[in-house]
C-alpha positions in Angstrom: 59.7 125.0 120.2 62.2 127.0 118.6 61.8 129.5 116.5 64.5 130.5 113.0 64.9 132.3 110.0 65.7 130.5 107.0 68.9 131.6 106.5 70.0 131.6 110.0 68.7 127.5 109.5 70.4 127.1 106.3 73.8 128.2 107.7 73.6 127.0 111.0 71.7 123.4 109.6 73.9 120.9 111.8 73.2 122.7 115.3 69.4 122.5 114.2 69.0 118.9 113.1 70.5 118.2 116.5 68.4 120.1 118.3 65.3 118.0 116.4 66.7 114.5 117.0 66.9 116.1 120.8 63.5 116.3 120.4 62.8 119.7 120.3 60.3 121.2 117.6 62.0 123.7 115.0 59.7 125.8 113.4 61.5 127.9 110.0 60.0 131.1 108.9 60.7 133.4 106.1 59.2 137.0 106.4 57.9 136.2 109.9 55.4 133.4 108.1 56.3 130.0 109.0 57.0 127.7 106.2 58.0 124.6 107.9 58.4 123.0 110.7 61.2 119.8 112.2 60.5 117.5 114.8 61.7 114.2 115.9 59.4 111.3 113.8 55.9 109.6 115.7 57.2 106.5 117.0 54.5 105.5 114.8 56.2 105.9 112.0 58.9 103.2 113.3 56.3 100.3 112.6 56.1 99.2 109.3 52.6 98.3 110.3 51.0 101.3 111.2 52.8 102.5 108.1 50.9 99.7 106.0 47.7 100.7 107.4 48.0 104.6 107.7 49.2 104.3 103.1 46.0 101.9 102.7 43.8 104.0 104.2 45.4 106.8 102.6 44.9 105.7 99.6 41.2 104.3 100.0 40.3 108.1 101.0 41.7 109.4 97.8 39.8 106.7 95.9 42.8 104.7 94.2 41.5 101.7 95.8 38.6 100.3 98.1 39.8 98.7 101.1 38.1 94.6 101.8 35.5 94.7 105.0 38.2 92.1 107.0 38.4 92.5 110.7 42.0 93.5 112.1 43.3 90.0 112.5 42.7 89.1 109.0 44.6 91.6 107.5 47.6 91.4 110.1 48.0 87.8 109.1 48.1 89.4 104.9 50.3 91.9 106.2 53.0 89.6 107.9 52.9 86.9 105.1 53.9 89.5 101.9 55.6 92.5 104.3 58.3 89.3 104.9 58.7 88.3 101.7 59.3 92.2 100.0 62.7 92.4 99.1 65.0 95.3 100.2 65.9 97.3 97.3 69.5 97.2 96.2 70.1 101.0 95.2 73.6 99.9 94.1 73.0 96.8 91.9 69.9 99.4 90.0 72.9 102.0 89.7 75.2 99.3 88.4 72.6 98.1 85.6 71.5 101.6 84.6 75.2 102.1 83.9 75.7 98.8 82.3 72.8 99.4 79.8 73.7 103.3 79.2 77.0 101.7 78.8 76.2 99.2 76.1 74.3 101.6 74.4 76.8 104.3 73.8 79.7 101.1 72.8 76.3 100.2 70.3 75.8 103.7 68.8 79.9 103.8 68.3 79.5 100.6 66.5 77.6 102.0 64.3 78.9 105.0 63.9 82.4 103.2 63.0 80.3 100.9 60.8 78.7 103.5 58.7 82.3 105.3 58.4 84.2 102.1 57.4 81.2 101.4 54.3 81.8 105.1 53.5 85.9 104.7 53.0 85.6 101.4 51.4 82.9 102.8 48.9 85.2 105.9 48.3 88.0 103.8 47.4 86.6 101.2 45.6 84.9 104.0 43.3 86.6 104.8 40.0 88.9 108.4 40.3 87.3 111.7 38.9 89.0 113.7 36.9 89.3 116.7 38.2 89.4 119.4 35.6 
C-alpha cells in the first residue's frame, strides 16, 4: 500500500495508475485524512454474473424490487437466456442521432424564422405607402 497526497497524485497520475494495475493499493489523502483509495478490480467484477447477482441483491436490500424464492440453477438458466440477447450499446450511432435531431431542429427553427421574415416583407410591400409628412 502506498501512500500520496493529492496533488502529488494529480500530477504524477500516470506513474500511479500503473502502479494500481501492478496491483498495488494507492491510498490518496488530503490533510493527512484519506479520501480515496485505487486498487486493481475483484476478479469478481470480471463476471458479468456475479455482477448480475451482486445489482439484484443490491437492489432487493434497498427495496426497489423483491427478489423470486428460485434456487441458483433457476435463475442461472434466466440469466444466460436475456444476458445473451442484451445488445451492446452503440455510443456512436446515440451520438450520431442526438446530432441528427438537434440538427433538424435548429434547420426547423431557421425555417421558421425565414418563414415569418419572408410574410413580414411581402406584407410590407404589398401595403399601400404612407405619407410621410
Amino acid at each position: 500500500m502506498k501512500s500520496v497526497g493529492i496533488r502529488d497524485f494529480k500530477n504524477n497520475l500516470n506513474k500511479y495508475l500503473h502502479l494500481a494495475k501492478a496491483g498495488e493499493t494507492i491510498v490518496i489523502t488530503e490533510h493527512e485524512q484519506v479520501i480515496a483509495e485505487i486498487k486493481k478490480p475483484s476478479e469478481f467484477l470480471n463476471d458479468l454474473k456475479k455482477r448480475s447477482y451482486i445489482y439484484l441483491e443490491e437492489q432487493n436490500r434497498i427495496g426497489k424490487i423483491k427478489l423470486a424464492k428460485r434456487n441458483q440453477s433457476q435463475i442461472d438458466s434466466i440469466l444466460k437466456r436475456y444476458i445473451q440477447k442484451m445488445p451492446r450499446i452503440s455510443w456512436g450511432a446515440i451520438r450520431k442521432d442526438s446530432r441528427t435531431d438537434r440538427l433538424t431542429a435548429t434547420c426547423e427553427t431557421r425555417l421558421r424564422s425565414l418563414k415569418s421574415r419572408a410574410t413580414f416583407f411581402a406584407r410590407l410591400a404589398c401595403s399601400e405607402p404612407k405619407n410621410i409628412s
